[in-house]
ROMI-979985 format. One record per residue: residue in three letters; z, y, x of N, C-alpha, C in turn. Coordinates in steps of 0.2 Angstrom, whole numbers. Layout:
REM residues N
{res ALA; n_up Z; n_north Y; n_east X; ca_up Z; ca_north Y; ca_east X; c_up Z; c_north Y; c_east X} .
...
This chain:
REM residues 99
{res UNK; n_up 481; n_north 516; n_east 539; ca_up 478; ca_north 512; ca_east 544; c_up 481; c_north 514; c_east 551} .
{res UNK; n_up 485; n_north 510; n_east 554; ca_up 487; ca_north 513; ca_east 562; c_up 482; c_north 511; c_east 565} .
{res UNK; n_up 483; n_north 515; n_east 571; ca_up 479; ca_north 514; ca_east 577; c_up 473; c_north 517; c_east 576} .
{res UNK; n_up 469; n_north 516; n_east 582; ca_up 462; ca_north 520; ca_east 581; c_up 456; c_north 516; c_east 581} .
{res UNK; n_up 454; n_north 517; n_east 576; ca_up 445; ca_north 513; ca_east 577; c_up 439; c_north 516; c_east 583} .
{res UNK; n_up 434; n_north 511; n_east 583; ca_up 431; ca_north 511; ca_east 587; c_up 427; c_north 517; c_east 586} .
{res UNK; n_up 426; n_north 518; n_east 575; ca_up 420; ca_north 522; ca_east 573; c_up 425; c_north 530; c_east 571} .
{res UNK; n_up 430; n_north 531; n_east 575; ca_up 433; ca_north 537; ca_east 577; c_up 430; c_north 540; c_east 580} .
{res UNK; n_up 426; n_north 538; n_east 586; ca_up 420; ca_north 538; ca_east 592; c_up 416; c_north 544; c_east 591} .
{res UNK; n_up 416; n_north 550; n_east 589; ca_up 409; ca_north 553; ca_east 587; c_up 403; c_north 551; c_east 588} .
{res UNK; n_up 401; n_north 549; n_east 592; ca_up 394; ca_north 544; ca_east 595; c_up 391; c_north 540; c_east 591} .
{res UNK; n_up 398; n_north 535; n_east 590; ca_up 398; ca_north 529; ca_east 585; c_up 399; c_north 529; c_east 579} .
{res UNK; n_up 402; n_north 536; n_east 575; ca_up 402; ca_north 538; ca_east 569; c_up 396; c_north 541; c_east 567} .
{res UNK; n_up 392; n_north 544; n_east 572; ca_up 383; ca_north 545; ca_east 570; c_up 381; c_north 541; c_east 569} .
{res UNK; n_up 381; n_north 538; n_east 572; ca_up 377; ca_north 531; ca_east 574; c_up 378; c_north 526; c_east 570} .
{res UNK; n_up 385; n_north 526; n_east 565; ca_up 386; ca_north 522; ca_east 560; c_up 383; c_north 525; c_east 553} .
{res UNK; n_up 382; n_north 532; n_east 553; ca_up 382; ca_north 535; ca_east 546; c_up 373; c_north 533; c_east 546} .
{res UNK; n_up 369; n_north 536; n_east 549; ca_up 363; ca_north 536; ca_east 552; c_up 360; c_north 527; c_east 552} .
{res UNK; n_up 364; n_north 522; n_east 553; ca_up 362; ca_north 516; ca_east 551; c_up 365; c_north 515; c_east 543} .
{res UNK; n_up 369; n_north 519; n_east 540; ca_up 371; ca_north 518; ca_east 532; c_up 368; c_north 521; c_east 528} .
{res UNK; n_up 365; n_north 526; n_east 531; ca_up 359; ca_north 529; ca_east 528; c_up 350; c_north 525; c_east 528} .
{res UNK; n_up 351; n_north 523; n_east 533; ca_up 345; ca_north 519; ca_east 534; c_up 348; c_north 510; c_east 528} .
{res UNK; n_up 351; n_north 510; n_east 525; ca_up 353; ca_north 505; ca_east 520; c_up 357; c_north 496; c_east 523} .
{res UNK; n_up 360; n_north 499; n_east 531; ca_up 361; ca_north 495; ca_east 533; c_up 366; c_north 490; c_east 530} .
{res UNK; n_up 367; n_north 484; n_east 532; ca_up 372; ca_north 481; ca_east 526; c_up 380; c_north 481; c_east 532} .
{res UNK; n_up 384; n_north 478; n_east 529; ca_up 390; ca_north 479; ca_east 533; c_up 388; c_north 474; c_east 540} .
{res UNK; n_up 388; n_north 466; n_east 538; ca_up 387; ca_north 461; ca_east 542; c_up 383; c_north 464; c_east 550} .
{res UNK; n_up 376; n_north 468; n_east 547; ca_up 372; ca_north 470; ca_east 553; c_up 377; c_north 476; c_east 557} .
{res UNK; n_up 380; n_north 481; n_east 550; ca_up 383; ca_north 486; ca_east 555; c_up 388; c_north 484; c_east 560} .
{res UNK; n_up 392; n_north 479; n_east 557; ca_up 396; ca_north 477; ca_east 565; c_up 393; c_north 473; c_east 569} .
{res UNK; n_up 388; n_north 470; n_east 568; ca_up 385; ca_north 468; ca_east 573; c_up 381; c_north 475; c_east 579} .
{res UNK; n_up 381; n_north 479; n_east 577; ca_up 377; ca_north 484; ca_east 578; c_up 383; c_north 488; c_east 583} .
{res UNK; n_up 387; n_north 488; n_east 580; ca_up 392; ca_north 494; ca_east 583; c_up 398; c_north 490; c_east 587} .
{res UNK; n_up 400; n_north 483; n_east 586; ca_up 404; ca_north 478; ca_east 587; c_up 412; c_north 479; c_east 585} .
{res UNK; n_up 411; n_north 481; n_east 580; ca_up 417; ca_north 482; ca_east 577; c_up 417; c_north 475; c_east 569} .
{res UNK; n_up 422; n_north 474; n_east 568; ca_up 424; ca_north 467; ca_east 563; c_up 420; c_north 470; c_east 557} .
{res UNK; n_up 420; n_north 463; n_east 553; ca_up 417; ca_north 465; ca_east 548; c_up 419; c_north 468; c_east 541} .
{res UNK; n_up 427; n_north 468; n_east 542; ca_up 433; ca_north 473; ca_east 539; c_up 431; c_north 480; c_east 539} .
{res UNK; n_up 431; n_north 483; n_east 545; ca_up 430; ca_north 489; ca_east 550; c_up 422; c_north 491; c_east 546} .
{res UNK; n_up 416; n_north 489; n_east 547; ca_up 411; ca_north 491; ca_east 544; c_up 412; c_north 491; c_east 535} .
{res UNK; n_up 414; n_north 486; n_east 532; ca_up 413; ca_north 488; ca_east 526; c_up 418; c_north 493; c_east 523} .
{res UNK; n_up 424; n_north 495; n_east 527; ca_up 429; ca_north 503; ca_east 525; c_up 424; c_north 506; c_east 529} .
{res UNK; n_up 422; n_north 506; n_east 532; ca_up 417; ca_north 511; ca_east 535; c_up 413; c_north 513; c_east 529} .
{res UNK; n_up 407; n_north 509; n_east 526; ca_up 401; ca_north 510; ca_east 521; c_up 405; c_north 513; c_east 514} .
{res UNK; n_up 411; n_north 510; n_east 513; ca_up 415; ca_north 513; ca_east 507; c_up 417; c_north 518; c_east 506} .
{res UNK; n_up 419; n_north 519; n_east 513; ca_up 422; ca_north 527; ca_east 515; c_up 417; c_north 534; c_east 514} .
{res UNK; n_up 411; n_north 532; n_east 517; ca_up 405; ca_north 535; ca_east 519; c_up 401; c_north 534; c_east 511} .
{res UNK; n_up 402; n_north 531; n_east 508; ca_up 398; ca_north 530; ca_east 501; c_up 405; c_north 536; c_east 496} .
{res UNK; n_up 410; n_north 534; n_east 496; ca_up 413; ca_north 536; ca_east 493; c_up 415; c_north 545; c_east 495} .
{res UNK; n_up 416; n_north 546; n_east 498; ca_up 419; ca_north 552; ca_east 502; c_up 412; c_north 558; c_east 505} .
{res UNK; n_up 407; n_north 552; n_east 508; ca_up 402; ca_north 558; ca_east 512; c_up 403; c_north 556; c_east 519} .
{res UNK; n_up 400; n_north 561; n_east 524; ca_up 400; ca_north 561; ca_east 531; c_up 407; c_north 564; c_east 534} .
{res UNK; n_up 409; n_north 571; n_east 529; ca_up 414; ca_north 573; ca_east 530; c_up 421; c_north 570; c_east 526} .
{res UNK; n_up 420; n_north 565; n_east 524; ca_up 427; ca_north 560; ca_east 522; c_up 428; c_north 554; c_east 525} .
{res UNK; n_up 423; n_north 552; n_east 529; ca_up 423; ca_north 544; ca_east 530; c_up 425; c_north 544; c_east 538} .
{res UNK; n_up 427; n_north 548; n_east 542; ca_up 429; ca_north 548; ca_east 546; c_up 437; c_north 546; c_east 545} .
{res UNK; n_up 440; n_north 542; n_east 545; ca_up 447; ca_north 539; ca_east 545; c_up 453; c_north 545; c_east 547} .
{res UNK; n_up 456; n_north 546; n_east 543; ca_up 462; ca_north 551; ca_east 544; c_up 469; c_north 550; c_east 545} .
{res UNK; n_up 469; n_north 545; n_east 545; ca_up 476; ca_north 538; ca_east 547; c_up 481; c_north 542; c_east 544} .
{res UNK; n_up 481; n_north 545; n_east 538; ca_up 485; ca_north 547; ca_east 530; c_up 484; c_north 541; c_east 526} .
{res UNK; n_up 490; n_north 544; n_east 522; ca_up 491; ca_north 540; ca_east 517; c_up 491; c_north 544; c_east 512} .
{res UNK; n_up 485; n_north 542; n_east 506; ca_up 486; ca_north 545; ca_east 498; c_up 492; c_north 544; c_east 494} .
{res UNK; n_up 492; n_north 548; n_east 491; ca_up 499; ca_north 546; ca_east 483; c_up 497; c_north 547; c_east 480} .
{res UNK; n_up 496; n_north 544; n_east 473; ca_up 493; ca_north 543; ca_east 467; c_up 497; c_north 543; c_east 463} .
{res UNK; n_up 498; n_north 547; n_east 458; ca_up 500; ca_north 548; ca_east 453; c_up 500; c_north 539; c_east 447} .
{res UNK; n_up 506; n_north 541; n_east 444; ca_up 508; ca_north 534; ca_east 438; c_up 501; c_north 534; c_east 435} .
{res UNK; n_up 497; n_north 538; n_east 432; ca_up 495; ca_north 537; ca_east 429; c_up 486; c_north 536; c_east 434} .
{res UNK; n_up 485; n_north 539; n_east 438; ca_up 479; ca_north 534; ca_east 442; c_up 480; c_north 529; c_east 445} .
{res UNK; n_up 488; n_north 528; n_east 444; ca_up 489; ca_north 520; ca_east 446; c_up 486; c_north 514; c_east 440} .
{res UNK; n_up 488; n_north 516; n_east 434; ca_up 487; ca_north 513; ca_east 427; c_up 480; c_north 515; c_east 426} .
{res UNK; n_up 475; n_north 517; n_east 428; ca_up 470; ca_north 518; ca_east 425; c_up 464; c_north 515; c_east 430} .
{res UNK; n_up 467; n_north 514; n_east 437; ca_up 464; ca_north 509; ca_east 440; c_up 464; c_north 504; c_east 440} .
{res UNK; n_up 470; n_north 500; n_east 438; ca_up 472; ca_north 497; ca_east 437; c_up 468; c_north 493; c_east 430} .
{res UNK; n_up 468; n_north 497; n_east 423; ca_up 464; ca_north 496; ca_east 419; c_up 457; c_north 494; c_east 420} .
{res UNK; n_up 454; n_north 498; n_east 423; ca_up 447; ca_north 499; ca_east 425; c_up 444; c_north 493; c_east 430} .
{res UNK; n_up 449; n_north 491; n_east 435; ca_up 448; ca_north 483; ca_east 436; c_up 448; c_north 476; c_east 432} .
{res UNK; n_up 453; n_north 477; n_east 427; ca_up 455; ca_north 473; ca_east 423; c_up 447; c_north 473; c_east 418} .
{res UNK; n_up 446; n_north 477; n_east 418; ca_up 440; ca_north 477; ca_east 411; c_up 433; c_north 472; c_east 415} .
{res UNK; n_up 434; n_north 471; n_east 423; ca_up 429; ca_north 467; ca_east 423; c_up 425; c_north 470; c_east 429} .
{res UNK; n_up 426; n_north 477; n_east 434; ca_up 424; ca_north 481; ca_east 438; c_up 429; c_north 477; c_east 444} .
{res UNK; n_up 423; n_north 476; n_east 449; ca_up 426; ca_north 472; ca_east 457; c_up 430; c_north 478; c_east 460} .
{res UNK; n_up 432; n_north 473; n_east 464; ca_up 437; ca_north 478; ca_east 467; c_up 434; c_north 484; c_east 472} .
{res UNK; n_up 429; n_north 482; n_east 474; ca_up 424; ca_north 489; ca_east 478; c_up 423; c_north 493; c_east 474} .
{res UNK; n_up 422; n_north 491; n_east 465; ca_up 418; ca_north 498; ca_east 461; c_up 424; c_north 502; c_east 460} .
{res UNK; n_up 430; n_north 498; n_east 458; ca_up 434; ca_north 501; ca_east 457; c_up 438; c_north 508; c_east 462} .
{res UNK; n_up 440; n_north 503; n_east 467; ca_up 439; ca_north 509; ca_east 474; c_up 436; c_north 515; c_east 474} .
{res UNK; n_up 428; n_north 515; n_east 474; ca_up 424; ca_north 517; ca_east 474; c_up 425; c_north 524; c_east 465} .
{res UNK; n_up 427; n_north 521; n_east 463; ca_up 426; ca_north 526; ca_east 456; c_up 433; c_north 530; c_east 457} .
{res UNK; n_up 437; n_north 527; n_east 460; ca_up 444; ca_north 531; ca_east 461; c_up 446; c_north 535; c_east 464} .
{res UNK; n_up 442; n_north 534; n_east 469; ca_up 442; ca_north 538; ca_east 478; c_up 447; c_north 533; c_east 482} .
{res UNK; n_up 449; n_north 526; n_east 482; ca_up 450; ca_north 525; ca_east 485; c_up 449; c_north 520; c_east 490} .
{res UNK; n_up 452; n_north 525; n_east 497; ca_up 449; ca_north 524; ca_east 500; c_up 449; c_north 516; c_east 507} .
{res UNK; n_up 457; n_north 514; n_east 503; ca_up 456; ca_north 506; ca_east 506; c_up 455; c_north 501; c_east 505} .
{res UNK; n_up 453; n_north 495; n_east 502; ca_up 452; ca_north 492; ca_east 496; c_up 458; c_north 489; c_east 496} .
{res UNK; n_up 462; n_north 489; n_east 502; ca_up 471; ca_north 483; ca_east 501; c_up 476; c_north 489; c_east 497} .
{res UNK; n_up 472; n_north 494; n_east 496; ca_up 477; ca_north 499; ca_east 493; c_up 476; c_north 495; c_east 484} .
{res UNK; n_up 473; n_north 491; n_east 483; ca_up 471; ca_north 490; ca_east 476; c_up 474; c_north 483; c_east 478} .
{res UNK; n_up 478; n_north 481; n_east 476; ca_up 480; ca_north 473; ca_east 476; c_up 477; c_north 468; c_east 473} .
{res UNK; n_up 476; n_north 463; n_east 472; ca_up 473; ca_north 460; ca_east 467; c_up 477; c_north 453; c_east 467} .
């Protein structure tokens, strides 16, 4: 991801984990924080997948070995959306998974 998000913000990064905690859904949180509706849902999958100490954006790039390529790959094929799959894999973009 270039550039900087809005929920880099320490302030904003509270304030978003604390309304993710309280079960807020993506829609509300950008509304909430005024950030797109993009930006909150890597926000809740970052923070669902990783924790408080991973969902903060690190503006890296993963490499995944041939074979977590093929097995996420599988793993969506068999019928798992592209969020669970993310999510089961650690990853942490969803456009990182093509479809």
């Amino acid at each position: 991801m270039a550039g900087s998000s809005r929920l880099d913000d320490p302030i904003l990064f509270q304030r978003a984990c604390d309304l993710v905690d309280q079960g807020i859904g993506r829609d509300l949180l950008a509304s909430e924080l005024s950030v797109s509706i993009d930006a909150a849902r890597g926000f809740i999958q970052r923070y669902e997948t990783f924790g408080k100490n991973g969902a903060m954006s690190s503006h890296s790039r993963k490499a995944y070995t041939q074979a977590e390529k093929v097995n996420a790959v599988r793993y969506f094929l068999d019928r798992n959306s592209q969020s669970e799959t993310c999510t089961e894999f650690g990853i942490s973009n969803r456009s990182t998974l093509k479809v």
